[in-house]
RODO-2510 file (C-alpha; in nm, 4 decimals, decimal comma):
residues 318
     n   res          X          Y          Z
     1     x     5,2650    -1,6095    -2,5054
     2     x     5,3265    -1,7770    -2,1699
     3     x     4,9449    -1,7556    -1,9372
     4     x     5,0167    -1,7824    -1,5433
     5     x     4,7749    -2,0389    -1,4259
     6     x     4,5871    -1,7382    -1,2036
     7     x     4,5231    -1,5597    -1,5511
     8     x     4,3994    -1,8732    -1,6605
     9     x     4,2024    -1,9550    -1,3632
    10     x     4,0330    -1,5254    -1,3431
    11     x     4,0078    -1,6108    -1,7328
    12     x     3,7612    -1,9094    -1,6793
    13     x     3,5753    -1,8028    -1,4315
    14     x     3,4865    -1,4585    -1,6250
    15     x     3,3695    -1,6687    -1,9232
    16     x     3,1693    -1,8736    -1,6942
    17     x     2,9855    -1,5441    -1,5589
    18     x     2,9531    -1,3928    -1,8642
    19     x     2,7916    -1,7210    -1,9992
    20     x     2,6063    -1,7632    -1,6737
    21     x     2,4737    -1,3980    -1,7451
    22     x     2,4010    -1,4943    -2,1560
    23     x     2,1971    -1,8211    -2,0163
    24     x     2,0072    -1,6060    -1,8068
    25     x     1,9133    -1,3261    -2,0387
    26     x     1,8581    -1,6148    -2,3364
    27     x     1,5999    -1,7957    -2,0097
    28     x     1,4250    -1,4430    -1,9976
    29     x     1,3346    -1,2740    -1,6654
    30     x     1,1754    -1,4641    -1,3766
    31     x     0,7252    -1,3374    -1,4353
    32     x     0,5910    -1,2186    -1,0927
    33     x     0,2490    -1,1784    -1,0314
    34     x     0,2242    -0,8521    -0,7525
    35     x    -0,1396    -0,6945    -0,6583
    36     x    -0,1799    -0,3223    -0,5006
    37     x    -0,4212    -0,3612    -0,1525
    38     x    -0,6012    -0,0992    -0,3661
    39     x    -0,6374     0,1278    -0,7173
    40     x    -0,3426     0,2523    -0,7808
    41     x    -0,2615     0,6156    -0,6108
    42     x     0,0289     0,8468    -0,5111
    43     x     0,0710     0,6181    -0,1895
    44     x     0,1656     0,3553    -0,4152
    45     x     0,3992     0,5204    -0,6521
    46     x     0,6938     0,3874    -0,5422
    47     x     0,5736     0,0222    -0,6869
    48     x     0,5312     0,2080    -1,0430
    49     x     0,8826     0,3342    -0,9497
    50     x     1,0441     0,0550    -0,9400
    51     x     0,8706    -0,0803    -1,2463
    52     x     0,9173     0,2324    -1,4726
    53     x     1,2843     0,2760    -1,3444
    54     x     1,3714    -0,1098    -1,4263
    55     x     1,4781    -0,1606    -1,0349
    56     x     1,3156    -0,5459    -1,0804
    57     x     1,3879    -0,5543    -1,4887
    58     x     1,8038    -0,5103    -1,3350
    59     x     1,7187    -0,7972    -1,0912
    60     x     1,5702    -1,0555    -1,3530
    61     x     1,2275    -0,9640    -1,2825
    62     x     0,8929    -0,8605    -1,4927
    63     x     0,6398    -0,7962    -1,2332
    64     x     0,2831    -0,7457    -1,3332
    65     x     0,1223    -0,5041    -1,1110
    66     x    -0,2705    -0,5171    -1,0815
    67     x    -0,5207    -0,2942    -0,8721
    68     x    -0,6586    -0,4333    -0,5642
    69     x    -0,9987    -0,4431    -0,3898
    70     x    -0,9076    -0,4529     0,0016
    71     x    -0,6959    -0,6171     0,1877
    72     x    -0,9277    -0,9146     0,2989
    73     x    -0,9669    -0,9898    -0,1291
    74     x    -0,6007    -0,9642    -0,0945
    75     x    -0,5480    -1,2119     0,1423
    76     x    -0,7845    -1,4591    -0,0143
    77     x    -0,6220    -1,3900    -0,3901
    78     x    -0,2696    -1,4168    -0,2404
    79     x    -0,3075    -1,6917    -0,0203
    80     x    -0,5040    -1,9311    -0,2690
    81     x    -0,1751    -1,8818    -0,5098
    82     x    -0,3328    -1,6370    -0,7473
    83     x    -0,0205    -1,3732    -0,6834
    84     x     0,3396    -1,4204    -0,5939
    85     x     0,3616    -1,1060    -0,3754
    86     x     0,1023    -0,8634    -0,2795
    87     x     0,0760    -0,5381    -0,0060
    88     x    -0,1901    -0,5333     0,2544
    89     x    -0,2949    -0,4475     0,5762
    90     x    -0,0583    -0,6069     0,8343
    91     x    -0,3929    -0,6584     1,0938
    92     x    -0,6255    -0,8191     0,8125
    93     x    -0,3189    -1,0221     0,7363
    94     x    -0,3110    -1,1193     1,1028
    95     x    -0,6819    -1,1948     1,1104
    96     x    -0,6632    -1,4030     0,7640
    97     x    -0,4215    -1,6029     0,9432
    98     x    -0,5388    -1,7282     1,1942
    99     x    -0,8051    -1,8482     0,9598
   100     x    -0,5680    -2,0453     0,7455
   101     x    -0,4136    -1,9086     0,5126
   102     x    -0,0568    -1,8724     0,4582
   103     x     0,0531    -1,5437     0,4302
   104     x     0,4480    -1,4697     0,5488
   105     x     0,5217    -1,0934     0,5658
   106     x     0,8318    -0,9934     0,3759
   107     x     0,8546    -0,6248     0,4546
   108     x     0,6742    -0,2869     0,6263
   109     x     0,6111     0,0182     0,4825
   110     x     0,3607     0,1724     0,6925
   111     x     0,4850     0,2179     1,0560
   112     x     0,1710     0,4265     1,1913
   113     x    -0,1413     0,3056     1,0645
   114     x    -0,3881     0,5114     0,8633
   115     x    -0,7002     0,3250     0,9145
   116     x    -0,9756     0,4772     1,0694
   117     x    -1,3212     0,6437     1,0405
   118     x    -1,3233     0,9769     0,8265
   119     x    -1,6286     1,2153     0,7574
   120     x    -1,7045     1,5268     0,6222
   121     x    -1,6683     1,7936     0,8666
   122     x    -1,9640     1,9548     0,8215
   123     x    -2,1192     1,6515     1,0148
   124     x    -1,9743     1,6719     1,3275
   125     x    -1,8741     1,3993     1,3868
   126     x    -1,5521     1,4088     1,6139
   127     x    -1,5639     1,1349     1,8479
   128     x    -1,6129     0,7514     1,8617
   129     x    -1,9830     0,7708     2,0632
   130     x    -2,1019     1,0412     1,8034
   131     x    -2,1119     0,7456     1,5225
   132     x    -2,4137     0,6076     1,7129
   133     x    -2,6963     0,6322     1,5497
   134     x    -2,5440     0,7088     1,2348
   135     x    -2,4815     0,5415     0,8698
   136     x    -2,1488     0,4047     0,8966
   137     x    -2,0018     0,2883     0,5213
   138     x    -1,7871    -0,0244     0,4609
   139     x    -1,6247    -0,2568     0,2266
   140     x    -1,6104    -0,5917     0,3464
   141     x    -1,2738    -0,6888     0,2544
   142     x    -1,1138    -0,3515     0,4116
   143     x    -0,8594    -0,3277     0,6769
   144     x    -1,0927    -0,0874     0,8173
   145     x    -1,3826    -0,3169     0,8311
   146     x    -1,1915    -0,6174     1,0026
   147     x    -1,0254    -0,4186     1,2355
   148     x    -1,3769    -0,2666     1,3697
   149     x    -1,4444    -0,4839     1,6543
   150     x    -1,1167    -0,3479     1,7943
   151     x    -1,2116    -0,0230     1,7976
   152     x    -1,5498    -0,1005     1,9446
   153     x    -1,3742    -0,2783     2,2163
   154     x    -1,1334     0,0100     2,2659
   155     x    -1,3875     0,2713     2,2898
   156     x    -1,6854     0,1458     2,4307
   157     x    -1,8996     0,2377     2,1098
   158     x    -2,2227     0,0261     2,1104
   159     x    -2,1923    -0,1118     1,7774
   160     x    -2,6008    -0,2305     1,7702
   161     x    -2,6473     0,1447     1,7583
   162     x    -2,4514     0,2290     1,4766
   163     x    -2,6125     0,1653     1,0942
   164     x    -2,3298    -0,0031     0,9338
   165     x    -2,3989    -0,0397     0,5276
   166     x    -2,1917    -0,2419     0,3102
   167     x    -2,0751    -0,1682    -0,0710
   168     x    -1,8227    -0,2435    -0,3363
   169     x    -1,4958    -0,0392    -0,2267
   170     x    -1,5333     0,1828    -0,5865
   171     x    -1,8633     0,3281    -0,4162
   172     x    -1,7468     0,4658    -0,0724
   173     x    -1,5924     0,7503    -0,1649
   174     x    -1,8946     0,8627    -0,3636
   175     x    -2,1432     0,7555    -0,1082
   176     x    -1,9218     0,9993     0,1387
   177     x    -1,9412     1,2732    -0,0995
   178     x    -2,2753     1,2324    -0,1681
   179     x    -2,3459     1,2455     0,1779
   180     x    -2,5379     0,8881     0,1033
   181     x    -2,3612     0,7658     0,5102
   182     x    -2,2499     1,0101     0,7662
   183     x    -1,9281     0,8160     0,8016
   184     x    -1,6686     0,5309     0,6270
   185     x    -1,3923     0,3254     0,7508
   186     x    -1,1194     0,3754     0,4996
   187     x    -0,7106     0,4556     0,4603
   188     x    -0,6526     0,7874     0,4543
   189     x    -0,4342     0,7986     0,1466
   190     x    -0,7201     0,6524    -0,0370
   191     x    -0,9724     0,8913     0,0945
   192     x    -0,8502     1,2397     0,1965
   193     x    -0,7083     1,3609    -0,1722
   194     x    -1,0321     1,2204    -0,3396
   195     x    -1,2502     1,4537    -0,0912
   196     x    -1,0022     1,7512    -0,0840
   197     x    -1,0514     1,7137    -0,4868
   198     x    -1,3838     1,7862    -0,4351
   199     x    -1,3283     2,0971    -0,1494
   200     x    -1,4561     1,9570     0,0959
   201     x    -1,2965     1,8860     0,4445
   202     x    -1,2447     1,5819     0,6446
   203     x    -1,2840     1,5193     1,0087
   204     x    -1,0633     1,1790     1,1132
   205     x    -1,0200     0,9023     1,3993
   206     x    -0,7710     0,7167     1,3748
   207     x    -0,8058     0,3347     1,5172
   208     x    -0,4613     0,3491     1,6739
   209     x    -0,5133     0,6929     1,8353
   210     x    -0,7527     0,4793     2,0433
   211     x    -0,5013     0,1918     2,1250
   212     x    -0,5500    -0,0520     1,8030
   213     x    -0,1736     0,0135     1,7092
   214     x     0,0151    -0,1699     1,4572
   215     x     0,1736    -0,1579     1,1881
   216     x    -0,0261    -0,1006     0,8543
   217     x     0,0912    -0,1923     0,4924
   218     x     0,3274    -0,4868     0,4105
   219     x     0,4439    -0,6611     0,1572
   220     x     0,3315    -1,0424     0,1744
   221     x     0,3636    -1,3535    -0,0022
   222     x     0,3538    -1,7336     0,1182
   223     x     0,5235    -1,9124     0,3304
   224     x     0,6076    -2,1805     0,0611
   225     x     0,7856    -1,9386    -0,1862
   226     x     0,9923    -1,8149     0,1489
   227     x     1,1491    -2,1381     0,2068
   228     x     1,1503    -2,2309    -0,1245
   229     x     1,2862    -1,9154    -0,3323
   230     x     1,4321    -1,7260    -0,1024
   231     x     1,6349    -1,5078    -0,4167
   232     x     1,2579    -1,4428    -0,5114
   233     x     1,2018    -1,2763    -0,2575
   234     x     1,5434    -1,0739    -0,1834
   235     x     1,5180    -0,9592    -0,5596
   236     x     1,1705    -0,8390    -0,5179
   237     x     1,2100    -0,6869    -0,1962
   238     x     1,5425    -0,5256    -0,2959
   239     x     1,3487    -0,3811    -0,5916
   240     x     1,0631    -0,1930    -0,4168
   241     x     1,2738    -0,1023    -0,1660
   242     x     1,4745     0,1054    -0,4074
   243     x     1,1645     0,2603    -0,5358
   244     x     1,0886     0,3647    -0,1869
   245     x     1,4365     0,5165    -0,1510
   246     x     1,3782     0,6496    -0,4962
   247     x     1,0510     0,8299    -0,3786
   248     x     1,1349     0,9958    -0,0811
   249     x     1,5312     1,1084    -0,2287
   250     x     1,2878     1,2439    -0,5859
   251     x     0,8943     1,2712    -0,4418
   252     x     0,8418     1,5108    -0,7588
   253     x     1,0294     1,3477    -0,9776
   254     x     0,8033     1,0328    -0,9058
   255     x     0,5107     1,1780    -0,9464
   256     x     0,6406     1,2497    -1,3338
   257     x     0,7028     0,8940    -1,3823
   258     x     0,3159     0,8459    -1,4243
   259     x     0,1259     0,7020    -1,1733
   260     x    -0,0216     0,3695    -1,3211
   261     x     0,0467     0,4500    -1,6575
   262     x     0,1828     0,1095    -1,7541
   263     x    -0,1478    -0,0374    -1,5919
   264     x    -0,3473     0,2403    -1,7487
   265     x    -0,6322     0,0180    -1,8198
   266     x    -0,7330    -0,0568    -1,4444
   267     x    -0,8085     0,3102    -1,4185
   268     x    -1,0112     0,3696    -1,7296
   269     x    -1,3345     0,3121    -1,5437
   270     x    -1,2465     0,5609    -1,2877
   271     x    -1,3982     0,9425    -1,2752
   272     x    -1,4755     1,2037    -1,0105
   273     x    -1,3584     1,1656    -0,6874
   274     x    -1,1676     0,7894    -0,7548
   275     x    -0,9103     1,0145    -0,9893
   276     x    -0,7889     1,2472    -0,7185
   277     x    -0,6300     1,0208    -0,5334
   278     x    -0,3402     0,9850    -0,7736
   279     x    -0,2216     1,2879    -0,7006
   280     x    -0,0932     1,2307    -0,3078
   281     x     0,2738     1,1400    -0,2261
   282     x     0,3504     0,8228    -0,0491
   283     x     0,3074     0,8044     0,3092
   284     x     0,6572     0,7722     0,5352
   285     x     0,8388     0,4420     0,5308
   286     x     1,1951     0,3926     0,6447
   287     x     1,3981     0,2539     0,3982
   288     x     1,7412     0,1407     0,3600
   289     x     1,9468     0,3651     0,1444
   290     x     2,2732     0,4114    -0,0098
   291     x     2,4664     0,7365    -0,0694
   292     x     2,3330     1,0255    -0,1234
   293     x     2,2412     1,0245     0,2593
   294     x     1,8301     1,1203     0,2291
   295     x     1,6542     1,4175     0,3502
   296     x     1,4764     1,4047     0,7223
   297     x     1,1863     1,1539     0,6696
   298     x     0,8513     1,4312     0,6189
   299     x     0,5689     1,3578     0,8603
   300     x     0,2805     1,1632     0,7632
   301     x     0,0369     1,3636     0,6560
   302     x    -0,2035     1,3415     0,9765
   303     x     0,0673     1,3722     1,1839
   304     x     0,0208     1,6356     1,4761
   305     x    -0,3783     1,5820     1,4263
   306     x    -0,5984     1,4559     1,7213
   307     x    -0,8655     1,2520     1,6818
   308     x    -1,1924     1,4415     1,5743
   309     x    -0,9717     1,6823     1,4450
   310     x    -1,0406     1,8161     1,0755
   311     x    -0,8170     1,7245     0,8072
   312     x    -0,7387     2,0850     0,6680
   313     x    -0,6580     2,1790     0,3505
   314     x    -0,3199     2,2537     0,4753
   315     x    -0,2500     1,9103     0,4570
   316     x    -0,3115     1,8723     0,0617
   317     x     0,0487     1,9146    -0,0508
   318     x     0,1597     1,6415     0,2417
***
């Protein structure tokens, strides 16, 4: 049997790939370290997506996914090497920054941000001057929290005159249900489902509807593994990015891939209010997709509200 030297040639380099491909599967997949800004929720389930549907596993990866405790613990847990990649808020990542650390941002998926003050309606509280003299909740670490002075500066609150209290981020919600503070800075997709769960109604201000705009939720990592794993990053990008897709093409389908389940444990200690906010869809990114063209993008779920305006029940199934 006579072999042409380009069947020779296609020959080799196929048994070089496929041995290429053997070496890599006998090396094992590449271990990333990747922390939520927050506990895990329906505004994260494209992550779990991409885990449960093996969109890293295809790409060489095994990514560990762990809850998170704001994006200012985020920062400091990221930037000090303790994760590979991590999502948080774009302005805390900003702030922590200019402070030092080395944060790069890899991609967006929060175009309109969602931080802002939120209480129960029943309090009346509907614009930025009615917070004075009230109890104001934060967590320290929060996007909200850090971008405060902004929206004292934009609004012309008189901060001295507002009672700001500080707690762990797993007690806000109950201290707002409770009726402990009049008010919280939070992210609405952490919030609104976990006080809907309880029928009760929200009232909302946004930080950008008074001129604090940015953009809200990236994905982050350091500049270090930028320059110097650059695949790391396209693989892990490309990944989550395909969950997105895979969210917004199948939003119910996504919600039956179990929120969290894999990371179960992180939500053991959670009951009450915490547990309803599993149940809300992501909020609207723009990804890049392949065929099947998607559906029109849905509007985020406080889209068309004012500030002060109440958060209706309407908007549950957003």
């Amino acid at each position: 049997m006579t072999i042409s030297r380009r069947t020779f040639l296609s020959g080799s380099a196929a048994a070089i790939a496929a041995g290429g491909a053997r070496a890599a599967r006998a090396q094992g997949p590449t271990k990333v370290k990747f922390t939520l800004p927050w506990i895990p929720h329906g505004g994260y389930s494209h992550v779990f997506v991409a885990k449960k549907l093996g969109y890293w596993e295809k790409r060489g990866l095994d990514v560990s996914i762990d809850r998170g405790f704001g994006s200012g613990e985020v920062c400091k847990t990221l930037g000090l090497g303790q994760y590979e990649f991590g999502s948080l808020d774009l302005g805390v990542m900003i702030n922590c920054v200019g402070k030092g650390l080395d944060l790069v941002a890899t991609g967006g998926l929060s175009p309109r941000s969602p931080v802002g003050i939120f209480s129960l309606a029943k309090k009346g509280i509907r614009a930025p001057k009615d917070l004075e003299g009230k109890k104001v909740a934060f967590a320290t670490g929060s996007g909200d929290y850090q971008l405060w002075p902004a929206f004292v500066k934009a609004t012309g609150l008189d901060d001295a005159k507002v009672q700001k209290v500080f707690m762990g981020p797993e007690a806000l919600i109950k201290s707002l249900i409770e009726e402990q503070v009049d008010a919280e800075g939070n992210f609405y997709g952490s919030i609104a489902p976990s006080v809907w769960a309880q029928g009760l109604d929200l009232n909302l201000m946004l930080y950008e509807d008074y001129g604090v705009r940015m953009f809200s939720l990236v994905f982050a990592t350091r500049s270090k593994i930028v320059k110097e794993q650059p695949d790391l990053c396209g693989r892990f990008m490309d990944g989550v990015m395909e969950g997105l897709a895979y969210t917004y093409l199948h939003p119910l389908l996504s919600k039956l891939t179990g929120i969290g389940r894999p990371e179960a444990r992180v939500l053991r200690h959670l009951d009450g209010p915490e547990r309803g906010a599993q149940v809300r869809l992501p909020i609207p990114a723009v990804p890049i997709t392949q065929e099947p063209a998607p559906p029109a993008w849905p509007a985020a779920p406080w889209a068309g509200h004012r500030t002060g305006d109440r958060a209706t029940p309407t908007d549950r199934d957003a």
